[in-house]
KEDREN-426260 format. One record per atom (N, C-alpha, C, O, CB): residue in one letter; x, y, z. Coordinates in steps of 0.05 Angstrom, whole numbers, plus 5000, padded with zeros to 4 digits. Glycine has a CB too. Example, Ala and Ser with C-alpha at 12.3 -4.5 7.8 and 13.67 -1.06 7.14 Angstrom:
<pts>
a526448865156a524649105156a526449345156a528549345169a522649115181s525749555142s527349795143s525850015157s526850235161s528249885114
</pts>
This chain:
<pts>
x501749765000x500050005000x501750255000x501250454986x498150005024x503650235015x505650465016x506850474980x506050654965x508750385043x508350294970x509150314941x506450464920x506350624901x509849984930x504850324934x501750444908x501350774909x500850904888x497750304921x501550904937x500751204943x503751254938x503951414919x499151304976x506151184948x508151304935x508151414905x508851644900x509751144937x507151204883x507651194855x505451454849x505851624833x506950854840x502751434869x501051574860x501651874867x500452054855x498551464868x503451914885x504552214886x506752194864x506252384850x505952324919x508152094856x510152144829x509052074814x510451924800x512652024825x506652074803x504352024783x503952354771x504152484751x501251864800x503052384807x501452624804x504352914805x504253154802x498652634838x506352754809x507953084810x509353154782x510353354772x510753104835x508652754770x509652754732x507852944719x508653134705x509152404712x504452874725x503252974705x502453304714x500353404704x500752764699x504153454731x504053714735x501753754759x502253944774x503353864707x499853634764x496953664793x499053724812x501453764812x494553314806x497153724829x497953834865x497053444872x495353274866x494354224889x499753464889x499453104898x496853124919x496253324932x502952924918x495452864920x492252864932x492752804967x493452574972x489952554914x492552914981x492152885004x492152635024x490252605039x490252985004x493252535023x492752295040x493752215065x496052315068x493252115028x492752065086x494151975115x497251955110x498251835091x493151645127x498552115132x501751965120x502051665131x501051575151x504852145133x503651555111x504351185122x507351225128x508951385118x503950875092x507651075146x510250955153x512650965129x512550865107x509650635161x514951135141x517651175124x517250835119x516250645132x521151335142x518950865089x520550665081x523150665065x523550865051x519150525071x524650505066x526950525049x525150575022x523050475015x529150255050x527150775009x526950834986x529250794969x531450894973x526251064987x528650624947x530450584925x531950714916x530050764901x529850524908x533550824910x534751044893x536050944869x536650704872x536651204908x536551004855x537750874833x540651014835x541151254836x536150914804x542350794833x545350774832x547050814811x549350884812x546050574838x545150764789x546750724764x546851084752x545351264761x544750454741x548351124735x548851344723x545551494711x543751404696x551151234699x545851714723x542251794699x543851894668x545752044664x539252234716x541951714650x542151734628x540851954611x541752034589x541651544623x538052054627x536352164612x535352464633x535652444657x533851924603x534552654626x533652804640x530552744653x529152854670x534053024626x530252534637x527252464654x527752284677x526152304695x524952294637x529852104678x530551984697x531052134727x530252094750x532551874687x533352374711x534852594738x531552714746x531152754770x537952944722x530252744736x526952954740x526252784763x526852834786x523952954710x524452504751x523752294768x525352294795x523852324814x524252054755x528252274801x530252114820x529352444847x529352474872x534952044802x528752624825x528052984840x526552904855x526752874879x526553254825x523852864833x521252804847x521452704875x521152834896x519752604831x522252364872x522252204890x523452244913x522652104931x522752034883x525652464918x526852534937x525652764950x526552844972x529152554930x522952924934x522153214948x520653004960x520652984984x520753514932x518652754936x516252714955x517252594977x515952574998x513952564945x519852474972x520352275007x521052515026x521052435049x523651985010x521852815024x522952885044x520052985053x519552955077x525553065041x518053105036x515353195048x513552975055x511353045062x513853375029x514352695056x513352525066x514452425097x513252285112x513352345047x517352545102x518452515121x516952745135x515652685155x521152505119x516953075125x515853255143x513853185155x513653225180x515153475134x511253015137x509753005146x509052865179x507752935199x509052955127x511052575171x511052465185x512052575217x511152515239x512052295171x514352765211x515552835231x512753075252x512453125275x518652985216x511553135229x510053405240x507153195257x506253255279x508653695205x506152915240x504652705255x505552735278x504552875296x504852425247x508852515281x509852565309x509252745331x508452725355x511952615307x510152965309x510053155340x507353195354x506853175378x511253485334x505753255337x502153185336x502153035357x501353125379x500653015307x503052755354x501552595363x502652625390x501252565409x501452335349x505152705396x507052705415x506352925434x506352905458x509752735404x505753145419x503253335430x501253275453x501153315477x501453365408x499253125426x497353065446x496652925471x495052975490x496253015438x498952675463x500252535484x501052605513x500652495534x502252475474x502452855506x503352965528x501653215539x502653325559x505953025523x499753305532x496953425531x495353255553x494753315576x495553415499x494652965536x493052825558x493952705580x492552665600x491652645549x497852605577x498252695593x497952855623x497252765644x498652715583x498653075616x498653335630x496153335638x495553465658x499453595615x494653215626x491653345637x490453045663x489253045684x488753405601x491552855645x491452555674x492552635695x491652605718x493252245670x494752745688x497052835715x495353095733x495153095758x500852995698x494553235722x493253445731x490753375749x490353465772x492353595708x488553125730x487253085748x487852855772x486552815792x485253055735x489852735764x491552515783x491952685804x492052625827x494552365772x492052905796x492553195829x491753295844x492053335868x493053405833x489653395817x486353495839x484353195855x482653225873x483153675809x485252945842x483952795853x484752755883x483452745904x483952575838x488252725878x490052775902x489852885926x489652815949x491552875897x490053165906x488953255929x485453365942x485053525961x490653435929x483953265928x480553305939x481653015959x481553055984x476853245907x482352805952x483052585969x483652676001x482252656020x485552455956x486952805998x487752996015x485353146027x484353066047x489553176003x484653326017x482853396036x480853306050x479953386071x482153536031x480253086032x477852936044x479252806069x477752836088x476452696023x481052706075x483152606099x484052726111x485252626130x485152496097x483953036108x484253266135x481853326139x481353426161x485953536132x480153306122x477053336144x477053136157x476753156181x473853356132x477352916146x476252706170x478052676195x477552566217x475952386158x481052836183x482252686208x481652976223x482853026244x485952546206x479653176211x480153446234x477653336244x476853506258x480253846223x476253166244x473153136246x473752816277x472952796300x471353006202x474952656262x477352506279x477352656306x476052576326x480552526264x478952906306x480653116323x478853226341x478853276365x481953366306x476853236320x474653466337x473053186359x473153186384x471353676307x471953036348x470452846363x472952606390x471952456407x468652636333x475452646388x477152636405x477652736419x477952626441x478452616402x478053086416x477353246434x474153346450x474153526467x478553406422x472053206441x469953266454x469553106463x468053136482x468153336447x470752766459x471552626476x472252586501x471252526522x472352586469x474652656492x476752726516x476152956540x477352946561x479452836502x474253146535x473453256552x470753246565x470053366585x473953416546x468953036545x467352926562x467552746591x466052726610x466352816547x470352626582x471152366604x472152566626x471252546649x474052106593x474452806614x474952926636x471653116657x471953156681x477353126623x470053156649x467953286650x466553006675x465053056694x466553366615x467252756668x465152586691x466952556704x466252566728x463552296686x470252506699x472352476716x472352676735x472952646758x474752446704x471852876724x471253086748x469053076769x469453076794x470753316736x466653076754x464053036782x464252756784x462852666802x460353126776x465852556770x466452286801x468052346820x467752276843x467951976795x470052486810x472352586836x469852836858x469752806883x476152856814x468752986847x466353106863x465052926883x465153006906x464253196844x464252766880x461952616890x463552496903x463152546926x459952456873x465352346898x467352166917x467952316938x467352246961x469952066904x469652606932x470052726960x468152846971x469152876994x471952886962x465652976971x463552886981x461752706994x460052707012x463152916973x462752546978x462052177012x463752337030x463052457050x464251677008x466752307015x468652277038x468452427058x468752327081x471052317033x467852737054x467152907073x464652857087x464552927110x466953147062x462252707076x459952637096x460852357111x459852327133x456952587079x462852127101x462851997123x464952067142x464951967165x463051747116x466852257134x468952387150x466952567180x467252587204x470952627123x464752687158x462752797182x461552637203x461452717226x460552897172x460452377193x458852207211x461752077229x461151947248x456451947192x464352097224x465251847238x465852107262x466152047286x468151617222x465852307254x467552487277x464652517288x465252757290x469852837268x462052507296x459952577305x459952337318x459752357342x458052667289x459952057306x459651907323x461851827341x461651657359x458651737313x463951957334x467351987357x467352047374x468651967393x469552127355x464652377371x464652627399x462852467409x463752427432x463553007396x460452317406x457952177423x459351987433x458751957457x455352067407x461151817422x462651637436x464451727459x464951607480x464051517418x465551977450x467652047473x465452167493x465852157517x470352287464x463652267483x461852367504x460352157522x460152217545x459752537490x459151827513x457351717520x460551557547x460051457570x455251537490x462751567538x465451457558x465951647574x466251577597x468351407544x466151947568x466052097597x463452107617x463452117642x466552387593x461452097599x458152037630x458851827637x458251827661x454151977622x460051597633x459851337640x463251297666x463551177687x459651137605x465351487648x466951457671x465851667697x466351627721x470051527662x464351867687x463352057713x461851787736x462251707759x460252367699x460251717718x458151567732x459751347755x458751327777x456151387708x461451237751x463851087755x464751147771x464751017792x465451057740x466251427767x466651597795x465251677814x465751697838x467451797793x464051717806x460551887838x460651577846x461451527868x455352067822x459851387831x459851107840x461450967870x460850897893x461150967815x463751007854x466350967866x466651167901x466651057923x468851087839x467051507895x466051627916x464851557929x465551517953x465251757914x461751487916x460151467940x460351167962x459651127985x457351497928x461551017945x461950757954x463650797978x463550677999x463250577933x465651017967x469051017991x467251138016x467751038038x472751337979x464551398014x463751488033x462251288049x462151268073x462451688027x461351138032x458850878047x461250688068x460450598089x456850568012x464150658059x465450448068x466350698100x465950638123x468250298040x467350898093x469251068105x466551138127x467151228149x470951348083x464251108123x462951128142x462350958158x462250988182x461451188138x462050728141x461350408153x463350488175x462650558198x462150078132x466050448164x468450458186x467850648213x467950568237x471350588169x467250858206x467451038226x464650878246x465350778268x467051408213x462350868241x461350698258x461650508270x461250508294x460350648255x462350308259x464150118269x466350128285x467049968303x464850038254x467450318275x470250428305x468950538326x470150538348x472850708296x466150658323x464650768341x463450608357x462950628381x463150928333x463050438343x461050158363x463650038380x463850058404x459249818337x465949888361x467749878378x469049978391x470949848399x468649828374x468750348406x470050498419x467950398448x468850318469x470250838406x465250418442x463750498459x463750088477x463250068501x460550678441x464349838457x465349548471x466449598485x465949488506x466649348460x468749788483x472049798495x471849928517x473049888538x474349968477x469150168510x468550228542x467450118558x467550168582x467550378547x465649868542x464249748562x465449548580x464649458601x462449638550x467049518568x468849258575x470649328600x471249198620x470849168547x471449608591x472949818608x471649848643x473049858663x472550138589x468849848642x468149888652x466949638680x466749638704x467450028636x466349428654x465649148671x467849078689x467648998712x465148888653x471049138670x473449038689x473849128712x474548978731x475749088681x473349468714x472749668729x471049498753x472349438774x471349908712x467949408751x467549338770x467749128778x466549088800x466249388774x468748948768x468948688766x471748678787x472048568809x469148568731x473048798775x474948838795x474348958827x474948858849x476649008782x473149158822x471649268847x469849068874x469649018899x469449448833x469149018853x466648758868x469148478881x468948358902x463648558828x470648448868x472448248879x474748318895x476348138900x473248088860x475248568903x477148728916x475248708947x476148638969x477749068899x472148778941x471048808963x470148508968x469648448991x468949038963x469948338952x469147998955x471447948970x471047798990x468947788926x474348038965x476147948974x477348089005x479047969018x477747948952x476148369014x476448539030x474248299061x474348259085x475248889013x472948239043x471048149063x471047889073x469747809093x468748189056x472647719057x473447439065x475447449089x474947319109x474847279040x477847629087x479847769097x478947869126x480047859148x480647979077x477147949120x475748059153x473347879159x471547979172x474248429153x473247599149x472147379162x473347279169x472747219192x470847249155x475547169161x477647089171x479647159199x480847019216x478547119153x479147479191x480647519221x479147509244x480147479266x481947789224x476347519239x473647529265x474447239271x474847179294x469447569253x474747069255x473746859257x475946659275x475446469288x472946779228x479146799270x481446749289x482446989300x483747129285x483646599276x482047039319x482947259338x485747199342x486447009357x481247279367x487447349329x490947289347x491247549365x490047769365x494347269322x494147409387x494847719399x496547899384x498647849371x496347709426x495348089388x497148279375x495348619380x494648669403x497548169338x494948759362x494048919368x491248929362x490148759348x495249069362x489449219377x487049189381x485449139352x486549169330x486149419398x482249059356x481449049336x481149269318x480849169296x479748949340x480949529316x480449709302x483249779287x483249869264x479249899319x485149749300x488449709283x488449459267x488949519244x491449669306x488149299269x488149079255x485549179232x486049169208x487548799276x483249269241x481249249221x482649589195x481549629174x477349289242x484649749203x485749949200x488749799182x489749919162x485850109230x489649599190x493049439175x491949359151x489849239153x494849119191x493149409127x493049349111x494249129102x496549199097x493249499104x493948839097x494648649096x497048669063x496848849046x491848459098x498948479061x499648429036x498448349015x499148438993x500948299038x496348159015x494847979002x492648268987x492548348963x493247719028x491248339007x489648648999x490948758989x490448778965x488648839017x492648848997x494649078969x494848958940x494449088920x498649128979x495348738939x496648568922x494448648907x494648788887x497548268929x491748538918x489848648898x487748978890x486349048871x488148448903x488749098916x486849368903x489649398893x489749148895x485049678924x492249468883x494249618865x492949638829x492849828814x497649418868x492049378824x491349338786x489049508797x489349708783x490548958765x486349578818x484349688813x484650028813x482950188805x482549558829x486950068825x488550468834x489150488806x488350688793x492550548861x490750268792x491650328766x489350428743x489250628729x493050068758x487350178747x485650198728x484050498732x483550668715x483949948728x483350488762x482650798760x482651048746x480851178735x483150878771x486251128751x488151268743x488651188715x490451308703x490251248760
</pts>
């Protein structure tokens, strides 16, 4: 196909036309003839074939760039939207991660927000059972001092009940001691004169010589002394 449109542009540049328009095709080697030109129609032709191959090369070259063009056109324009896609991507991933950010941080200060009124409420027990234990500390220390008072008046009154007991009791036994004091007293008495009077039956009863009766009833015997001395004592 290339030889056929070749021939048909050196057709058309023999018979004087404007060569016809067509797609350019793929360079190819082109023949040239080696041998000597014989004829001026030959040297014309060998012209021809070398303008139409070099304006078949322009063409081709000017395709290229065309195509190389557009290439790099759509290109540029994939790349372009490979960018904006990029970056709408990008942004779509800093909203979410500012959206992320934001709901982390309303997060995070919600927890701090209950962490706070639990720490509230907690020291609040603490201060009401801190209240009840010291209320029921003072009633306790209070319900142990009525009870040691009570203990004491107790105790007092007990030492007065005993310290009295005693003192009566030493009183009862003061007033034995007198009694007793007193029985010896005559007990003694009564047998001083039991014994005064045996003593002066005795002497009625044997008369010796010696002196008259009223001296004799006046001598104080040994035996008599012997016993009024413990009754002078007890007196005294």
């Amino acid at each position: 196909m290339a030889d056929n449109g070749m021939r048909g542009r050196v057709k058309g540049l023999l018979a004087g036309g404007p060569p016809a328009h067509e797609p350019p095709t793929p360079l190819e080697p082109i023949e040239v003839p080696t041998g000597p030109m014989s004829t001026p129609t030959a040297q014309r032709e060998a012209l021809l074939v070398l303008t139409l191959a070099q304006r078949t090369a322009d063409e081709h070259v000017a395709s290229a760039n065309h195509q190389a063009d557009k290439i790099f056109a759509d290109a540029r324009a994939a790349a372009d939207q490979i960018i904006r896609d990029a970056e709408a991507h990008a942004n779509d991933v800093h909203q979410d991660a500012d959206d992320a950010l934001a709901d982390a941080r309303e997060t995070a200060d919600l927890i701090a927000r209950d962490a706070q009124a639990h720490a509230d409420d907690t020291r609040s027990r603490a201060d009401e059972v801190l209240a009840d234990a010291r209320a029921r500390a003072a009633e306790i220390t209070k319900e142990a001092q009525a009870n040691a008072d009570e203990l004491k008046h107790a105790a007092e009154q007990r030492y007065q009940d005993v310290v009295g007991s005693l003192a009566t009791k030493r009183e009862a036994l003061q007033q034995q001691i007198e009694a007793l004091e007193q029985f010896d007293h005559d007990y003694r008495a009564r047998l001083t004169s039991f014994m005064q009077s045996q003593l002066r039956a005795l002497w009625v009863d044997e008369p010796q010589a010696g002196p008259e009766p009223e001296a004799a009833a006046t001598t104080v015997l040994p035996a008599q002394r012997a016993v009024e001395a413990p009754a002078a004592q007890n007196q005294r």
